[in-house]
C-alpha positions in Angstrom: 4.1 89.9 26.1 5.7 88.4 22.8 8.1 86.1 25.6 4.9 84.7 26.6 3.5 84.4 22.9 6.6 82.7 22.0 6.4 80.0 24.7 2.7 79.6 25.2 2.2 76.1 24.2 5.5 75.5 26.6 3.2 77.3 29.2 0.0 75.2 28.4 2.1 72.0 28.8 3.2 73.0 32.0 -0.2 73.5 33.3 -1.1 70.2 31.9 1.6 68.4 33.8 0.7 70.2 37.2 -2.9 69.4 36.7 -1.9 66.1 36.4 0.2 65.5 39.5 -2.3 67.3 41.4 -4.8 64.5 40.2 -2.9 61.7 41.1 -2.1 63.4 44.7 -6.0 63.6 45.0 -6.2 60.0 44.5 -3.6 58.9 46.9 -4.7 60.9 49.5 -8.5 59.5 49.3 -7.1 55.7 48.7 -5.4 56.2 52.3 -8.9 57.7 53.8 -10.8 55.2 52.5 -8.0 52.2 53.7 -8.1 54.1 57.4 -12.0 53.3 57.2 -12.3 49.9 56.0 -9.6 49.0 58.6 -11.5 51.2 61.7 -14.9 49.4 60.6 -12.5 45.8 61.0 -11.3 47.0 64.3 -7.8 47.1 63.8 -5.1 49.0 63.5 -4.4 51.0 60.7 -1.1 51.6 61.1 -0.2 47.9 61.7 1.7 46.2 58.8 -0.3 43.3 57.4 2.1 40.1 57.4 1.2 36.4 55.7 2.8 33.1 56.9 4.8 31.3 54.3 3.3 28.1 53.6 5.7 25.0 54.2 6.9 22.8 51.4 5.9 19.7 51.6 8.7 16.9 52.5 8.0 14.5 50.1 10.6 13.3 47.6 9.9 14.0 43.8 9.6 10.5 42.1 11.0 11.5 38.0 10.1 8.4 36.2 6.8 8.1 38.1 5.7 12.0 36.6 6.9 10.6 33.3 4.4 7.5 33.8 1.8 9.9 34.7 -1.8 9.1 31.9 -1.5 12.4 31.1 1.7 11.9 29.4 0.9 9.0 27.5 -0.1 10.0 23.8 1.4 7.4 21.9 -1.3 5.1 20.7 -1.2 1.6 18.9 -2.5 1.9 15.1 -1.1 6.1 14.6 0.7 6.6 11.9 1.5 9.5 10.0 2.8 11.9 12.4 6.3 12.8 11.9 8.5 15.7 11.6 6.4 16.8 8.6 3.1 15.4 9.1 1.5 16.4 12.3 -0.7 14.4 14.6 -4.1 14.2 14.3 -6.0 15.5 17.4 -9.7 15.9 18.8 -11.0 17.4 21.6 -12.5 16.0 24.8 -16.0 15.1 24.5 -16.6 15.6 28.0 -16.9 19.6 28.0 -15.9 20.2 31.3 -12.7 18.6 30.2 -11.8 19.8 26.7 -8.4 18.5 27.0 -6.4 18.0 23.3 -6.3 14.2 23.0 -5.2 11.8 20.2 -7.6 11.2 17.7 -7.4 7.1 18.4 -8.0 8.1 22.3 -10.8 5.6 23.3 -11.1 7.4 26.7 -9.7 10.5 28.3 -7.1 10.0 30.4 -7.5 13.6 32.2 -10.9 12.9 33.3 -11.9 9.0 31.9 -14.7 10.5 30.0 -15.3 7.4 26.7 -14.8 9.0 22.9 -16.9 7.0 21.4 -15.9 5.3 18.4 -12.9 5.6 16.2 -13.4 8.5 13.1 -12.4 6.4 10.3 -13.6 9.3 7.9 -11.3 11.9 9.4 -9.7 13.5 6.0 -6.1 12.1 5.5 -3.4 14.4 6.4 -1.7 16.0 3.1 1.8 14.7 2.5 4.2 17.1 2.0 5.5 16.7 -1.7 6.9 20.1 -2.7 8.6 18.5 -6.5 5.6 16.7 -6.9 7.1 13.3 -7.7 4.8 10.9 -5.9 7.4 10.9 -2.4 6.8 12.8 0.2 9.2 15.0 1.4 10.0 13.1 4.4 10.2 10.1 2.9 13.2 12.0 0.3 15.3 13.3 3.1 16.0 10.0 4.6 18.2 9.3 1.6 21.2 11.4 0.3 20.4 10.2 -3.2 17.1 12.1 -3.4 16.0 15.3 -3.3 12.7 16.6 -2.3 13.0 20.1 -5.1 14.2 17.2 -7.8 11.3 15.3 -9.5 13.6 13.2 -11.4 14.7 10.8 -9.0 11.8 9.9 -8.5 12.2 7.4 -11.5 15.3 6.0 -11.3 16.8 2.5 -9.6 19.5 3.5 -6.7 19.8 0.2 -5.7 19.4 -1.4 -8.5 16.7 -4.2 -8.0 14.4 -3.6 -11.3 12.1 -1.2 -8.6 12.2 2.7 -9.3 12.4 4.8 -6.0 9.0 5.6 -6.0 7.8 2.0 -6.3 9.9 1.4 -3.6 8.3 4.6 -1.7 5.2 3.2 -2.3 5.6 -0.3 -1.4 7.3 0.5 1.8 10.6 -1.2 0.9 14.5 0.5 1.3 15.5 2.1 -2.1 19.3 1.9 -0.9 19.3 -2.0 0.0 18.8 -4.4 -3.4 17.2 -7.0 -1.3 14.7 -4.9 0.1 12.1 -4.9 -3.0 8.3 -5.4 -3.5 7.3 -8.5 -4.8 9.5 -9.7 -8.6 6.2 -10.5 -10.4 4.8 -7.1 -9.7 7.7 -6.3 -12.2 5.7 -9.2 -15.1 3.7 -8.2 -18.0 1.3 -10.6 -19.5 2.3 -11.7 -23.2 0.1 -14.5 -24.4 -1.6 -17.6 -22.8 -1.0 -20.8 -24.7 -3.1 -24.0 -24.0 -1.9 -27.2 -25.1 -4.9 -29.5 -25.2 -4.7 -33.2 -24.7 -2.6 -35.0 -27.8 -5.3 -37.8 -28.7 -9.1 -37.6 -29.1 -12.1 -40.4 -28.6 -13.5 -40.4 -32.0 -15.9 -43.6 -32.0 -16.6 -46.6 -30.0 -17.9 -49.6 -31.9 -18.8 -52.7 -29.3 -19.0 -55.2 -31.9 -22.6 -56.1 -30.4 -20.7 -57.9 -27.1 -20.7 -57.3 -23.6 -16.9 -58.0 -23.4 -15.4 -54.9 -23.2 -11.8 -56.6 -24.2 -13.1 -56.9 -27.7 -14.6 -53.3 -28.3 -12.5 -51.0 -31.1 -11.8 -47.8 -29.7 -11.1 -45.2 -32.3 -8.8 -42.4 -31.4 -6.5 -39.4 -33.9 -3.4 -38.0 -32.7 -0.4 -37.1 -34.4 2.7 -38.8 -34.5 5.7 -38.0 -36.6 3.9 -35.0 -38.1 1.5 -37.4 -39.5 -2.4 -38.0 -38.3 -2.8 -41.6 -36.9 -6.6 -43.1 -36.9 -5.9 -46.3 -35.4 -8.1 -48.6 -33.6 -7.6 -50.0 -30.4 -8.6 -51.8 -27.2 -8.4 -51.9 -23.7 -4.5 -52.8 -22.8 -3.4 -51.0 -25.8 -1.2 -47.9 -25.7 -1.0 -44.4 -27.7 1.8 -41.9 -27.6 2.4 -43.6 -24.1 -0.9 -43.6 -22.7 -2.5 -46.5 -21.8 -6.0 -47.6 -22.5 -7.9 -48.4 -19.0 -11.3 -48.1 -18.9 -14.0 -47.7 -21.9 -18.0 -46.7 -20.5 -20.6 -46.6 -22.9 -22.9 -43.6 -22.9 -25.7 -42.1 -25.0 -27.8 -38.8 -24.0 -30.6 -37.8 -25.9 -30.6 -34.0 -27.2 -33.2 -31.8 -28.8 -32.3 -31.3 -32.7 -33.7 -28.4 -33.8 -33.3 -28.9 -37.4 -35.1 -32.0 -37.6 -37.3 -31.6 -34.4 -37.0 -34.2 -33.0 -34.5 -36.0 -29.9 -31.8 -37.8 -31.0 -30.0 -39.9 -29.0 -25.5 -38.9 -28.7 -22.9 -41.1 -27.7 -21.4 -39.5 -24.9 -19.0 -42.6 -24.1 -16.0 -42.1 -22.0 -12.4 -43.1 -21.9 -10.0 -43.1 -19.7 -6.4 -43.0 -20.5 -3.2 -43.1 -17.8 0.8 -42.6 -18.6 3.2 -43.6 -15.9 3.7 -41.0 -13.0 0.7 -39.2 -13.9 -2.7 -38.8 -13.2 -5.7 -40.3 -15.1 -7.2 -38.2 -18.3 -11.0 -38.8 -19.0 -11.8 -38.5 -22.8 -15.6 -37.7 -23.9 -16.6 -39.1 -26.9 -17.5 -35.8 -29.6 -16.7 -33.5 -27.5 -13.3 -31.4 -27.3 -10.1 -32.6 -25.8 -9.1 -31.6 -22.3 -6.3 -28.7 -21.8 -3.0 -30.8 -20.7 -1.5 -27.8 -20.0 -1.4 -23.9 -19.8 1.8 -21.9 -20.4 2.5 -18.1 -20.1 4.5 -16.1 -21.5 5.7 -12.8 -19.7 7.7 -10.2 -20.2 10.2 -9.0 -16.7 11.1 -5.6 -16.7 14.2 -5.2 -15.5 14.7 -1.8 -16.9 12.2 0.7 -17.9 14.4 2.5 -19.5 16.3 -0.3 -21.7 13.8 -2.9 -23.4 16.9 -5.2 -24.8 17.1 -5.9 -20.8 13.5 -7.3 -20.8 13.6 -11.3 -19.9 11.0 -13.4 -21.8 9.4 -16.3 -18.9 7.5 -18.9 -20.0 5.6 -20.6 -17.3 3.3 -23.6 -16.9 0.7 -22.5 -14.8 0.2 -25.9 -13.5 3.6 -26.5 -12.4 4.3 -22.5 -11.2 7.4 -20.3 -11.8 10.8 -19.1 -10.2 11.8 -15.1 -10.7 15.6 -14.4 -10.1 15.9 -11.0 -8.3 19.1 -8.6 -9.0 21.0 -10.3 -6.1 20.3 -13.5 -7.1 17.4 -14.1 -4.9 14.7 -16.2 -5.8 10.8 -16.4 -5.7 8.8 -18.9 -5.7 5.2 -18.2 -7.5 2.0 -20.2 -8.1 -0.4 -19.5 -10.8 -4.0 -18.6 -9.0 -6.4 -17.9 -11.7 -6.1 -17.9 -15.9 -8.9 -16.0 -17.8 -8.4 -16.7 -21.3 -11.1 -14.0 -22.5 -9.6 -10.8 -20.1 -6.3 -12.2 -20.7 -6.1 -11.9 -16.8 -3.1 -14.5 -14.7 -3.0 -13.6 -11.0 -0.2 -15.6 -9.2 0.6 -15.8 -5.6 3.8 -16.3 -3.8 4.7 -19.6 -3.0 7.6 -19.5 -0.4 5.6 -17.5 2.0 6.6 -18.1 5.5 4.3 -19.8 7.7 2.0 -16.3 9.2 2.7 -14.1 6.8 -0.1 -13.3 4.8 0.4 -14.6 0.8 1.0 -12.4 -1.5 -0.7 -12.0 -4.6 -0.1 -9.7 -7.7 -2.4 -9.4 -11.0 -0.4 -9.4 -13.7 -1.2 -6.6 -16.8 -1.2 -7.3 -20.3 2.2 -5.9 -22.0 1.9 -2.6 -23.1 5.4 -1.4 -24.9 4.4 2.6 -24.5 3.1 2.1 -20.9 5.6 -0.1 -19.6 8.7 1.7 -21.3 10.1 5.4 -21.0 12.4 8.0 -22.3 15.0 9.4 -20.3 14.4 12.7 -19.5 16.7 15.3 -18.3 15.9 16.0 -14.5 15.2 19.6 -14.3 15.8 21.4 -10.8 13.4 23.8 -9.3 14.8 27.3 -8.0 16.2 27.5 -4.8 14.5 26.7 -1.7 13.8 29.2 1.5 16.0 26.7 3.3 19.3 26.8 1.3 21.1 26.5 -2.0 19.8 24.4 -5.1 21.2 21.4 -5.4 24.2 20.6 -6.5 26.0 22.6 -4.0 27.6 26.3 -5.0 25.6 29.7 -3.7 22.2 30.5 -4.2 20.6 31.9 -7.4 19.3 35.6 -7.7 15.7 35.9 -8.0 
């Protein structure tokens, strides 16, 4: 009695165990009744061994570029951009839901079943670029280079190739930060310093017609300055001042409201034109303020961020246009597209465009000595990475 005591849970698995094999006996033993029936109530034998012909292969020869022309393998589309190694491609769904196939998100129709996609989803948020030191370049973009390093934010600011354009302009302008003649556009490197116009050196002052119709013997006063001394001289048709030659005279009057006395008075509003040789004709008003001859700029190149005493001073003449000299020696041609005196605003455009390309035109800021110059700072490295050492080289820091 105490043997059994001592082993009865042995005992209970034992019966456990039988009971089981007994059950699964039961069930074989009914499967094979119930096949015997099925196949009597078919008419066949039971005993016979069921037997399936093999299907034949088909003879016909496998055609490898023609499976790699197949529409369904086709997912490169004209306008995608962004998918890469780190950015993945944006996808949508069928709309045909039968079809439900994944399909490029620029898809216009499905090439599983041809079911339209309707129009293009400009909205569709942007993909997030990977930017783990949070310098402005994506990752991608920092592993292309051996000189960056997508943990370092430093590098980020400095010149590699030394063409006046940080790594980061250069990331953003699409340009190679290893090549010095692969740079955006010199004047986006210009800084707006003053705008200086020069008007025209003589003004119409009076015109006395000596009560004839013979314009030969009217006196035409005009003031300039000569020799650092104001001239008032008078003179007629023919005559010449500072170079310019006395062509036509017109005599005008307009009648204004003066609201002083109110009443109209009548203005002379007479006109004169002047000419020197190998340029164009100037029209002088009589009262009213000289012409601008000509418009210069002054700006400020950045060549260095980092260095002011690097920083070129160019003045231009915004009628005649400017030449920027690039690191390599390369030059640019620019045109001066709009002055605003009161916003202090020059936009200029390049000049030697080839013929197709669309121009190029930069608005140039006003110079701003704490915005446009820096401080060196000391990069500083992040810790270590999940996918090696930090950089520099040597083993990996302890956490």
């Amino acid at each position: 009695m105490a043997f059994l005591l001592h082993h009865i849970e042995k005992l209970v698995l034992g019966c456990f165990l039988l009971g089981v094999l007994g059950g699964f006996g039961w069930l074989l033993s009914d499967l094979k009744t119930a096949r015997e029936e099925v196949a009597k109530i078919e008419g066949r034998d039971p005993t016979a061994v069921r037997r399936k012909a093999v299907e034949t292969i088909p003879s016909t020869v496998f055609d490898a570029l023609e499976a790699l022309q197949s529409p369904g393998l086709k997912w490169g589309q004209e306008g995608e951009q962004g998918a890469g190694l780190f950015i993945p491609m944006r996808l949508i769904r069928c709309a045909n839901p039968e079809c439900g196939n994944i399909l490029p998100f620029n898809q216009k129709a499905c090439p599983f079943c041809g079911q339209d996609q309707g129009p293009l989803q400009d909205e569709l948020p942007k993909v997030a670029i990977v930017d783990r030191d949070q310098d402005g370049m994506s990752d991608e973009f920092e592993y292309q280079y051996d000189f960056l390093d997508p943990k370092v934010a430093g590098d980020a600011e400095r010149d590699h190739d030394g063409d006046y354009f940080t790594n980061l302009e250069e990331f953003e302008a699409k340009t190679d930060p290893s090549d010095k003649t692969s740079h955006p556009p010199l004047a986006r490197k210009l800084r707006l310093m003053g705008i200086k116009k020069q008007p025209f050196p003589i003004s119409f002052t009076q015109l006395l017609t000596n009560d004839s119709q013979d314009k030969s013997k009217w006196d035409i006063a005009v003031t300039y300055i000569e020799n650092n001394q104001r001239q008032t001289p008078r003179l007629r048709l023919g005559e010449s001042a500072l170079g310019y030659k006395l062509i036509s005279v017109t005599s005008k009057s307009r009648k204004i409201y003066n609201p002083e006395t109110l009443r109209e008075e009548t203005n002379d509003v007479s006109e004169l034109v002047l000419q020197k040789k190998d340029e164009d004709p100037v029209t002088l008003v009589r009262g009213e303020k000289a012409p601008v001859k000509a418009t210069f700029l002054l700006f400020a190149f950045l060549r260095d961020q980092y260095e002011p005493r690097r920083t070129q001073r160019v003045v231009a003449q915004a009628e005649l246009g400017f030449e920027l000299t690039g690191a390599s020696g390369e030059k640019e041609e620019y045109v001066v597209k709009e002055v605003n005196d009161q916003l202090q605003l020059v936009i200029v455009a390049r000049k030697d465009v080839a013929e197709g390309q669309q121009a190029v035109e930069v608005t140039i800021p006003r110079f701003d000595r704490g915005r446009d110059f820096k401080r060196r700072k000391a990069d500083v490295a992040e810790g270590p990475g999940e996918d090696g050492p930090p950089p520099g080289g040597g083993p990996p820091r302890r956490r």
